[in-house]
Legacy VTK file of the C-alpha trace (Angstrom):
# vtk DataFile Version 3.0
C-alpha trace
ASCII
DATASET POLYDATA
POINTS 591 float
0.000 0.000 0.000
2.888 2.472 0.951
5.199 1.387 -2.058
4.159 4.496 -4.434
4.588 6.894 -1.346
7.544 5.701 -0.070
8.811 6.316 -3.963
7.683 9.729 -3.885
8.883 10.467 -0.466
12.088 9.595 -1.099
12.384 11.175 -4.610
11.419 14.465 -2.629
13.393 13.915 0.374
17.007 13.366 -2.275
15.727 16.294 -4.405
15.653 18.230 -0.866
19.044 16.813 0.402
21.043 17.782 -2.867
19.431 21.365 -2.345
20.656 21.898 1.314
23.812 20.370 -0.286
24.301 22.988 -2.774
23.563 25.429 0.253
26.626 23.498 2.140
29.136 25.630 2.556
26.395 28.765 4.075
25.107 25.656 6.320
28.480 25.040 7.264
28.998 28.861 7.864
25.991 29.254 10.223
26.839 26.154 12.372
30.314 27.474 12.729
29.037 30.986 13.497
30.581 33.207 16.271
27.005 32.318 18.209
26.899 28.966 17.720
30.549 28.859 19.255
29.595 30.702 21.891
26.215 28.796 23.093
28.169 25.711 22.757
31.260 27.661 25.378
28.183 28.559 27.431
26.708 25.336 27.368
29.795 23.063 28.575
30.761 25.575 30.902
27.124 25.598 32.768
27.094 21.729 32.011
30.480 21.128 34.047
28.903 23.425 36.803
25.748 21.601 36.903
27.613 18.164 37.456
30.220 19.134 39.795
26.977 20.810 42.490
24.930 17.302 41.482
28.026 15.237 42.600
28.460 17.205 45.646
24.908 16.397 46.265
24.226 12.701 46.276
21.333 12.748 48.598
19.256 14.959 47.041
19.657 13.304 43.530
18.656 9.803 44.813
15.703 11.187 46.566
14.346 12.501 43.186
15.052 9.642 41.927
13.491 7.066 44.109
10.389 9.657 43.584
10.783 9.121 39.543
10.853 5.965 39.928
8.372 4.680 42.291
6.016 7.186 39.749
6.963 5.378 36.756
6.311 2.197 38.458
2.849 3.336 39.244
2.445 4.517 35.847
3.478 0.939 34.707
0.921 -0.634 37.008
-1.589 1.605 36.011
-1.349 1.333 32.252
0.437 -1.735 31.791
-1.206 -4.184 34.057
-4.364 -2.422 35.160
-5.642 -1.032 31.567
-6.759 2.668 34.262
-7.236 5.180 32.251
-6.317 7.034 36.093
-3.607 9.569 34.871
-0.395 9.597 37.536
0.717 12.701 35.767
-0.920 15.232 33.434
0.271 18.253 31.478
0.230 21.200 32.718
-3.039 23.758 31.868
-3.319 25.035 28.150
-0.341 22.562 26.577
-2.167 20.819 23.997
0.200 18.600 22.834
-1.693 15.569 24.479
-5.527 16.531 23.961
-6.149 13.976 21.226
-8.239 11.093 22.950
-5.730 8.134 22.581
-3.152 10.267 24.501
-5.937 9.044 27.589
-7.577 5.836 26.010
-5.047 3.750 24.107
-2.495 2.135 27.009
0.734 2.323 24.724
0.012 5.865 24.301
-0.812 6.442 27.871
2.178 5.121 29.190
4.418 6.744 26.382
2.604 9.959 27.388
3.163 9.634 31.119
6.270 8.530 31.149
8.031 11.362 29.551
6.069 14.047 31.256
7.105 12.282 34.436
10.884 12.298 32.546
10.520 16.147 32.082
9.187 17.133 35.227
12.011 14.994 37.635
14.929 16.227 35.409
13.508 20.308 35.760
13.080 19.629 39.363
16.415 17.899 39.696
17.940 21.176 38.380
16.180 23.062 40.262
17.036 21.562 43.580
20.780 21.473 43.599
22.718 24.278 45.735
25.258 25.880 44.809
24.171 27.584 41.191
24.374 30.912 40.387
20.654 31.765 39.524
22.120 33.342 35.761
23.521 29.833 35.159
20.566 27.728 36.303
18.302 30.255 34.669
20.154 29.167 31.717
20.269 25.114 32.220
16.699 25.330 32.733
15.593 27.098 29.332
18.006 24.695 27.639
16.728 21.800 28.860
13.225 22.499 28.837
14.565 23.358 24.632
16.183 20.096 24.072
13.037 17.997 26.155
9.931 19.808 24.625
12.299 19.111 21.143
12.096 15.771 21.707
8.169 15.491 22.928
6.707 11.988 21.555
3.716 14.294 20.089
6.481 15.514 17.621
7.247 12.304 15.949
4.928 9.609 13.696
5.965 6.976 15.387
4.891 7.701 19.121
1.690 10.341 18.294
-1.026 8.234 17.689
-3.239 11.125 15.703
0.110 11.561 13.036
0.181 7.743 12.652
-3.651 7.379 12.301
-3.558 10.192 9.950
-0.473 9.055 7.652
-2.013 5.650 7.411
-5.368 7.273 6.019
-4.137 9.347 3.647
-1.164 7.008 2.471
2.131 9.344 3.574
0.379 12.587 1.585
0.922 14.518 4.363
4.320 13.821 4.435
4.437 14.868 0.999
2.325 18.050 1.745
4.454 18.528 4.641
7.771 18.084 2.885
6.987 20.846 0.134
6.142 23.280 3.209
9.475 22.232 4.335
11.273 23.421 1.492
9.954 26.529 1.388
10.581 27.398 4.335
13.941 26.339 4.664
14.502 28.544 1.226
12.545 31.480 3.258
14.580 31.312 6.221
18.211 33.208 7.928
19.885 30.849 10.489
17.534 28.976 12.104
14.258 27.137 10.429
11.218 29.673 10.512
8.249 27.874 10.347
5.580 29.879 8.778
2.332 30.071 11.472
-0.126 31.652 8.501
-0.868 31.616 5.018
2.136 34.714 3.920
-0.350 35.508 0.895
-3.559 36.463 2.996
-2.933 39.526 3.655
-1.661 42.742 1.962
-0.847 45.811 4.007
-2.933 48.624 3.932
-5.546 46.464 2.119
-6.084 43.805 4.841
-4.398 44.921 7.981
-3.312 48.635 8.713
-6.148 50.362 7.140
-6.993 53.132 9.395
-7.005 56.016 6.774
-4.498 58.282 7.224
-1.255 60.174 5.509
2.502 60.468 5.523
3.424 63.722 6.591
7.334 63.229 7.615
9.842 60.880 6.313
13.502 60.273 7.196
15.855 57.953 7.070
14.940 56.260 9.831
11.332 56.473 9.959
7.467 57.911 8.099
5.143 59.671 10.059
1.689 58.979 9.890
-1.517 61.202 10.749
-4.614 59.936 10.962
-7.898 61.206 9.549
-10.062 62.264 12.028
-13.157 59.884 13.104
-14.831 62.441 15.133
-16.006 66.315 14.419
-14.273 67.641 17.399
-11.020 66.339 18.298
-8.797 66.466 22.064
-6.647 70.172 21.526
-3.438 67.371 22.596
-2.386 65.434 19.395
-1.213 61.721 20.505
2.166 60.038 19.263
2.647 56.554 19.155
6.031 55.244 19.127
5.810 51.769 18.231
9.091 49.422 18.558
11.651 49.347 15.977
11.963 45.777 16.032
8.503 44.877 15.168
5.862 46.616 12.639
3.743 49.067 13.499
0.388 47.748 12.516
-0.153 45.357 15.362
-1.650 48.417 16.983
-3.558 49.090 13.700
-4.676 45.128 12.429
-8.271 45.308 11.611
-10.876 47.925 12.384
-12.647 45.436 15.158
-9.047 45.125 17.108
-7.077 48.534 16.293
-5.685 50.394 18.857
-5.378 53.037 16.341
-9.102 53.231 15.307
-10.512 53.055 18.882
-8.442 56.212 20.023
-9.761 58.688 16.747
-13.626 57.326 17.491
-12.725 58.605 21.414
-11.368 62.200 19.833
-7.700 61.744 20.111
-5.420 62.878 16.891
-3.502 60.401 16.815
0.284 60.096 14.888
2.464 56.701 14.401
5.471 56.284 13.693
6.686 54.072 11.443
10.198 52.225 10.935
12.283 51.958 8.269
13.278 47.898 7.748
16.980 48.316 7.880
19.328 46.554 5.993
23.386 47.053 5.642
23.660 50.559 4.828
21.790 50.967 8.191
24.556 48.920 10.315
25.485 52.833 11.710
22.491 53.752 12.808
22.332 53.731 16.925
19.845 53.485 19.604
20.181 57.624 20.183
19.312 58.145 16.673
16.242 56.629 17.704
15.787 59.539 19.642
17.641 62.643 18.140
16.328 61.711 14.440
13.409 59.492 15.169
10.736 60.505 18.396
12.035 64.345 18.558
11.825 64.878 14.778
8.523 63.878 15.064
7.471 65.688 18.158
8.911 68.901 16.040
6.726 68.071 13.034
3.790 67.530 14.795
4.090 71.026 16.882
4.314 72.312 12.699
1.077 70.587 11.873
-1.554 71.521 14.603
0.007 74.554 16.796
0.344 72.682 19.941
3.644 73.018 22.015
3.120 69.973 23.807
1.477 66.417 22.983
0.768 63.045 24.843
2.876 60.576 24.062
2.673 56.239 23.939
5.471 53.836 23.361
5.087 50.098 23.085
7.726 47.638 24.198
11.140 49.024 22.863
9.625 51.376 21.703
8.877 52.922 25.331
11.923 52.569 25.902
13.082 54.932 23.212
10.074 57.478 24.626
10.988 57.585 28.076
15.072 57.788 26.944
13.850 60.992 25.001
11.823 62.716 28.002
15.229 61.882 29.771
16.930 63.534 26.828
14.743 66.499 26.689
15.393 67.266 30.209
18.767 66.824 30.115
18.890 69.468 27.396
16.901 71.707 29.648
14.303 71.918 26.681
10.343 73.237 27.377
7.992 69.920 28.053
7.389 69.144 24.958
5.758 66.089 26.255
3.044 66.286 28.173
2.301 62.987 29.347
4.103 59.407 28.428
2.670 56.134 28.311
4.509 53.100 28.334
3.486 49.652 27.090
5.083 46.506 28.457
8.358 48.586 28.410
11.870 47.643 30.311
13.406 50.576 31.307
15.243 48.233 34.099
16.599 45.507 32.318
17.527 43.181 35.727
14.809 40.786 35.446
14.139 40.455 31.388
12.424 37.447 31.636
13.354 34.228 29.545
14.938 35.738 27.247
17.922 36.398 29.858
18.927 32.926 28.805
20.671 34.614 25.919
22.420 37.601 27.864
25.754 36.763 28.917
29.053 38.140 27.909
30.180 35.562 25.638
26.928 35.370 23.883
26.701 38.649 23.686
30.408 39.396 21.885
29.363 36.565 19.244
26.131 38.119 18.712
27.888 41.842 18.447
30.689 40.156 16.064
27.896 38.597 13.591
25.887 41.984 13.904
29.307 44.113 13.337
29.572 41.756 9.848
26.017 41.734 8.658
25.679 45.305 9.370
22.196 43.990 11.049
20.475 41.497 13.340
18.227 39.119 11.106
14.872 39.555 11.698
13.508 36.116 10.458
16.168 34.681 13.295
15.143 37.090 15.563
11.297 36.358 15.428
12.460 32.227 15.730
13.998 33.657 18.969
11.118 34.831 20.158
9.055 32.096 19.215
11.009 29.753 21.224
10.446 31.502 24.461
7.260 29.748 24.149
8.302 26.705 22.143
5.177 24.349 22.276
2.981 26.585 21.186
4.799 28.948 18.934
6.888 26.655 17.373
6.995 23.109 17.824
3.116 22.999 16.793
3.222 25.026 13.882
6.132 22.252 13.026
3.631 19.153 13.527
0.910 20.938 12.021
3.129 22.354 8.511
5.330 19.360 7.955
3.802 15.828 9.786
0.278 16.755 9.114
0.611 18.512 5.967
-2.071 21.204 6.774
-1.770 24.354 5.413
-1.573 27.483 7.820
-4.637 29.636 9.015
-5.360 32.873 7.791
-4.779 34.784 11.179
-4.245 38.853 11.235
-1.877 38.522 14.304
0.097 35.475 12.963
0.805 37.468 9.752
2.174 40.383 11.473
4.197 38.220 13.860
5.592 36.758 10.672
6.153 39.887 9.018
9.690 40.452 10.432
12.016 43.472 10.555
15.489 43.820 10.634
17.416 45.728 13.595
20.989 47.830 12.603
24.033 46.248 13.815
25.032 49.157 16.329
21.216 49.534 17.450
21.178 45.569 18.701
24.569 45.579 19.670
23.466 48.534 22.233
20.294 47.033 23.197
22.303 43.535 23.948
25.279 45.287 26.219
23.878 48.509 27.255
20.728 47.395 28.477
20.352 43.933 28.696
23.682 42.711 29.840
25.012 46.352 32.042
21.452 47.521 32.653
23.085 51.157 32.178
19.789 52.708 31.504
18.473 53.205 34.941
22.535 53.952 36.208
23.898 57.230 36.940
25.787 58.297 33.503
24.965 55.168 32.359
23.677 56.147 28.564
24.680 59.205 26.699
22.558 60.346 23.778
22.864 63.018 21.445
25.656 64.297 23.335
24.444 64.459 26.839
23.978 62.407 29.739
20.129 61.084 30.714
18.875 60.534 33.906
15.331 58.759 33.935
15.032 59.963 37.569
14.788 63.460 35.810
11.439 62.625 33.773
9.513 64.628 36.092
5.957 64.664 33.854
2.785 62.055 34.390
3.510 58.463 33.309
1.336 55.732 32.471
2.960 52.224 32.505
0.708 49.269 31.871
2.096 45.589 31.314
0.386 42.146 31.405
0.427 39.299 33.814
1.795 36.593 31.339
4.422 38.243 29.510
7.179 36.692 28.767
9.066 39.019 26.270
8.787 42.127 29.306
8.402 40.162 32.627
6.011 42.447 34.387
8.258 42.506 37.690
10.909 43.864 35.145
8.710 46.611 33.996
7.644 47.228 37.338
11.325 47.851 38.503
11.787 50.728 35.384
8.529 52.524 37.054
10.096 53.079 40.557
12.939 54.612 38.439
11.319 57.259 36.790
10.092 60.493 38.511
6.591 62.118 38.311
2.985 61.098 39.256
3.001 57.289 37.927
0.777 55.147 37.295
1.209 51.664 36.886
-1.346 49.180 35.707
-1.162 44.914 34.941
-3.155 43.414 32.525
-4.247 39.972 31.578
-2.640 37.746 29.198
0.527 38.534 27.539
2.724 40.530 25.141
0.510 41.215 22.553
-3.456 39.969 23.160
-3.029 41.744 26.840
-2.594 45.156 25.217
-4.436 44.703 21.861
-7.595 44.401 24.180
-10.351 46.476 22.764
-13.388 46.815 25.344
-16.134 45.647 22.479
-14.634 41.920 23.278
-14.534 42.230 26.999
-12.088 39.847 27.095
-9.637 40.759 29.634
-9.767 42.884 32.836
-6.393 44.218 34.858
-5.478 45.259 37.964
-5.370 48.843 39.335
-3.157 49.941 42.807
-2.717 53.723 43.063
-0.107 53.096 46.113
3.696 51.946 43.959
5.135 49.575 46.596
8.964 48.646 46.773
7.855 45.265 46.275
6.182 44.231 42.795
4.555 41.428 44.321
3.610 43.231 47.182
1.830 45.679 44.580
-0.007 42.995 43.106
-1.147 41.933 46.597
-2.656 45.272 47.315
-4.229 45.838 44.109
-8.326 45.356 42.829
-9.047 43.662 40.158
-11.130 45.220 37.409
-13.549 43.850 34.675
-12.752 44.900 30.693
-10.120 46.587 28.904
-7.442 49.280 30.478
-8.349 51.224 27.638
-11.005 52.568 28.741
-8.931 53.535 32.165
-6.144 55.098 30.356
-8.466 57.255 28.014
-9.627 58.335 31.284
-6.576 59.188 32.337
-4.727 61.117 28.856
-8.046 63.186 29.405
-6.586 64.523 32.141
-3.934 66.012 29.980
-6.095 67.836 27.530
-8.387 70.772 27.544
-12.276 70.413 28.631
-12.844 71.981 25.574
-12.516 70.147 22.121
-11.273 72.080 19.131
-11.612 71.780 15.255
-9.611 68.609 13.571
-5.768 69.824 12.516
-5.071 70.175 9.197
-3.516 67.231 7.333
-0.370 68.293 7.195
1.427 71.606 6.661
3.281 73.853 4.336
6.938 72.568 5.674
5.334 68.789 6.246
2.827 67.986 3.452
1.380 64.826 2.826
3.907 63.129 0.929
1.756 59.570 0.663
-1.468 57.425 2.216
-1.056 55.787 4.775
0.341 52.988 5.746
3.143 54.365 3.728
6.439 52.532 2.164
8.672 51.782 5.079
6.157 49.271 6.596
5.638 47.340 2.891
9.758 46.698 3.069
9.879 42.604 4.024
12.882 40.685 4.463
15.066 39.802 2.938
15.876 43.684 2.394
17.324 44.486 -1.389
20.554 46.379 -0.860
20.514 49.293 -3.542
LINES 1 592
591 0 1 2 3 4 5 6 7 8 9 10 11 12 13 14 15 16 17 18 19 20 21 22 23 24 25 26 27 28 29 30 31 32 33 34 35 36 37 38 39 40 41 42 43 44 45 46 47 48 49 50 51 52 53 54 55 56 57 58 59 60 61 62 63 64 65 66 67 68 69 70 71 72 73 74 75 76 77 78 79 80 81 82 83 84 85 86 87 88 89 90 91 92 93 94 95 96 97 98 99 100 101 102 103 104 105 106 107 108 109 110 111 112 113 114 115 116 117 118 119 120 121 122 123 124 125 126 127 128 129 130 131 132 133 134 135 136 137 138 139 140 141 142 143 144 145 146 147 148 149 150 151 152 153 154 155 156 157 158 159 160 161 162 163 164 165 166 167 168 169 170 171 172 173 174 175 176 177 178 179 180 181 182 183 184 185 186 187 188 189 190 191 192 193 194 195 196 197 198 199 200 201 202 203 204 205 206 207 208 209 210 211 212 213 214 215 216 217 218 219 220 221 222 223 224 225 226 227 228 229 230 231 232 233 234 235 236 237 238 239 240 241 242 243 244 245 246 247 248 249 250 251 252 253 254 255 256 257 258 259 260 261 262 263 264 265 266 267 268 269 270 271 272 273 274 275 276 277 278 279 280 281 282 283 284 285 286 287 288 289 290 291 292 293 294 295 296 297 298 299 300 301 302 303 304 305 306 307 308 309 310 311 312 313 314 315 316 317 318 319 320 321 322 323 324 325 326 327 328 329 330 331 332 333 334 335 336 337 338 339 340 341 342 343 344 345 346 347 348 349 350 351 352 353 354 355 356 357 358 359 360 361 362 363 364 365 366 367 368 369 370 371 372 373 374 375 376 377 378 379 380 381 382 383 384 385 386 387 388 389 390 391 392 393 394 395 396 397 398 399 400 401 402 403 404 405 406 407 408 409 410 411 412 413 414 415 416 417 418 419 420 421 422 423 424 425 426 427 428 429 430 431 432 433 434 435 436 437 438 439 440 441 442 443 444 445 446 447 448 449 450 451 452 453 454 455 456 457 458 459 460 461 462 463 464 465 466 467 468 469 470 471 472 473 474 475 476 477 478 479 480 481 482 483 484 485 486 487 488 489 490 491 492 493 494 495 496 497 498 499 500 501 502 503 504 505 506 507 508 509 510 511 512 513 514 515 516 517 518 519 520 521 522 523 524 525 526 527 528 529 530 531 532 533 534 535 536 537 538 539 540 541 542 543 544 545 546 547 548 549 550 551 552 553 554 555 556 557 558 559 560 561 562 563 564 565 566 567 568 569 570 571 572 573 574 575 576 577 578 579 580 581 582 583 584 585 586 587 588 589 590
């Protein structure tokens, strides 16, 4: 029955291996890479640490042990002898890597099932429970391990996932087939590592599909287009609004459809409301650094807006790095002694204290760092396609690993999915920008330190931003752990106010109040302690939207005025929005 797949398969699998043959000598390149070097340094070096504290630690290793193995023996009694369906162990809330029924029903896969969550579980807690580590290394032996286990899952292979094996037998290895093709093109699609796409790439088009809020380019740079929006409203807030949106992501997420944009909700409340938007950089950007960001990115457009409607001051919104670069321009601006020209800032999952970073700390040491600075330094950028795979395996089983069973071993075509496509839609970042970002922040936390970061000339001191902030992060993050963000808020000075929200990265603050979907919690007392804040606070029902319209109110007159002109006589509109720099995908043609 299998002898005309098998054929096929194998005629595609050769045609595949003499391609990535061909592509040898780059393959050979990228596993020889400065990084790779360095992860595998990082990697023996935490690996001889980890033994020498386990062998210093008999006891505690045989008591996990004994408690592995007494498990597995029940699980083998159970399953085995038994036929219970009674589960010794289960996986943990929301993976769905074992939902399909024979996971439960079928004994083999029961016991195949239980045993290697019981296998993941004692070796995390074995790490976990020796002495001795210092809590960067262990950080790091537990993201690697919890890598190379959830790699290995038995849901990610034919053999031992009884809904691949069901399937391949039904449709005689054509999803193999359908899988393999997928395969290809994404291997021809990809930098470094393997990007598996999560939606169909053709779905959408932007500015026809996602990032349709009309509007108009009224500034462009090198670095950046400035977008203002068409009024929704026949009065408008006398404060214009800026969003700066991160530089190592599109702007649109804040702008997808009309039912979910960010963008879209503010004009119906009366807000005039400019983005900016990011050039894609590519080598003859490797020079530009994380003050340009500043100098020739947020206070351009801060000047050109002032041009446009009259006002002196505006109201200002940054999203993850993006905050960053806001709240590193306040700083600037009042080193410089310059008038407010910021009324109040807003801050979006933003680090502005980069001690506790999350999971993504795994990456941040010294040695990583210099091999990630000397592939940057060579490039003349940090690859956004690897970048996004980066970020995708923060969360591995669901944002990678089952987009890989899904696209290759079941052979099903991705969904059409707004967010998916944007997360896919990748942008570079310029060598000396990530290199900064890496060193500065991540690795010296120099940000928050006294002459710690000079820009434009001058040293800034958040402690100096003296106006009204607005920080809001979400419970689940794990791109801007929400104790981290916390941390940059007592750092800052001013009337602050900081608020956690549901969910994660993204769906926690692309939470429009017509779904209701998630609340947040609201303490007007900032507490040393971040947990201690989260103690204290009440938890409300629907979006913080709502709460932080509320609160830029505060910042405007009572009294609405006339919508500003589009544009000006030194800033006319130069295009519709969403502009050019935003259609620029990766690869990036060098001119």
């Amino acid at each position: 029955m299998f002898q005309h797949f098998f054929s096929d398969y194998l005629v595609q699998l050769q045609q595949t291996n003499q391609q990535w043959w061909h592509d040898f000598e780059v393959n050979k390149a990228v596993v020889n890479s400065p990084l790779n070097k360095a992860m595998q340094e990082v990697n023996l070096e935490d690996t001889a640490k980890l033994f020498e504290q386990a062998v210093n630690q008999p006891a505690a290793i045989l008591k996990l042990q004994a408690e592995w193995w007494e498990q597995q023996l029940q699980i083998w009694q159970n399953v085995a002898l038994a036929g219970n369906q009674k589960q010794i162990i289960e996986a943990e809330k929301g993976d769905k890597r074992f939902s399909n029924e024979a996971w439960q029903n079928e004994v083999m896969y029961s016991f195949i099932k239980q045993s290697y969550l019981l296998f993941s579980k004692t070796y995390l807690d074995t790490i976990e429970s020796l002495e001795g580590l210092d809590e960067k290394s262990k950080e790091r032996i537990l993201f690697f391990s919890r890598q190379a286990i959830n790699a290995l899952s038995p849901s990610n292979f034919i053999a031992t996932n009884p809904e691949l094996l069901k399937l391949t037998l039904e449709q005689n290895g054509q999803n193999l087939l359908a899988g393999l093709e997928q395969l290809k093109e994404d291997v021809e699609s990809s930098a470094d590592i393997l990007k598996i796409r999560m939606t169909n790439n053709n779905a959408f088009r932007v500015g026809d599909d996602v990032a349709t809020t009309p509007g108009d380019v009224v500034f462009q740079n090198e670095l950046f287009e400035l977008i203002q929006y068409r009024p929704l409203t026949e009065k408008v807030n006398a404060t214009p609004l800026l969003i700066v949106p991160p530089f190592i992501n599109k702007y649109y997420i804040l702008d997808l459809t009309a039912k979910n944009s960010m963008v879209r909700w503010l004009l119906e409340q009366g807000h005039s409301v400019f983005m900016m938007s990011w050039r894609n950089p590519g080598k003859a950007q490797a020079h530009v650094e994380f003050g340009d960001y500043v100098t020739e990115g947020v206070v351009k457009a801060v000047a050109a807006i002032e041009d446009i409607t009259g006002q002196e001051q505006i109201n200002a919104a940054g999203y993850c790095i993006g905050g960053t670069v806001l709240a590193s321009t306040v700083a600037y601006y009042a080193a410089k002694r310059m008038k407010k020209r910021i009324k109040s800032a807003t801050f979006f999952t933003t680090l502005l204290d980069f001690s506790q970073p999350g999971e993504v700390g795994a990456y941040i040491n010294d040695t990583i760092v210099s091999a990630i600075e000397a592939q940057n330094n060579a490039k003349g950028y940090m690859d956004g396609r690897s970048l996004s795979v980066t970020f995708s395996l923060l969360r591995e089983n669901s944002l990678y690993w089952n987009y890989y069973v899904d696209n290759y071993l079941k052979g099903n075509s991705p969904v059409d999915f707004d967010l998916l496509y944007w997360n896919s839609d990748s942008t570079n970042v310029s060598a000396a920008s990530h290199n900064f970002l890496l060193r500065e922040l991540y690795l010296e936390n120099k940000l928050v330190q006294d002459k710690g970061v000079k820009i434009g000339g001058v040293w800034i001191d958040l402690n100096k931003i003296k106006i009204p902030s607005y920080f809001v992060s979400t419970k689940e993050d794990h791109i801007a752990l929400w104790q981290g963000t916390y941390r940059g808020a007592l750092n800052t000075g001013g009337n602050k106010t900081f608020v956690l929200g549901e969910s994660g990265h993204i769906a926690g603050i692309v939470n429009p109040p017509a779904k209701n979907k998630y609340g947040y919690w609201l303490n007007d007392t900032l507490d040393d302690s971040a947990d201690e804040w989260l103690n204290n606070a009440e938890h409300k029902e629907g979006s913080w939207w709502t709460h932080w319209n509320e609160w830029l109110l505060q910042f405007n007159p009572k009294e609405q005025v006339e919508p500003f002109p589009i544009g000006s006589e030194d800033h006319p509109a130069i295009d519709e929005a969403p502009g050019q720099y935003v259609k620029q995908v990766l690869p990036v043609k060098e001119s």
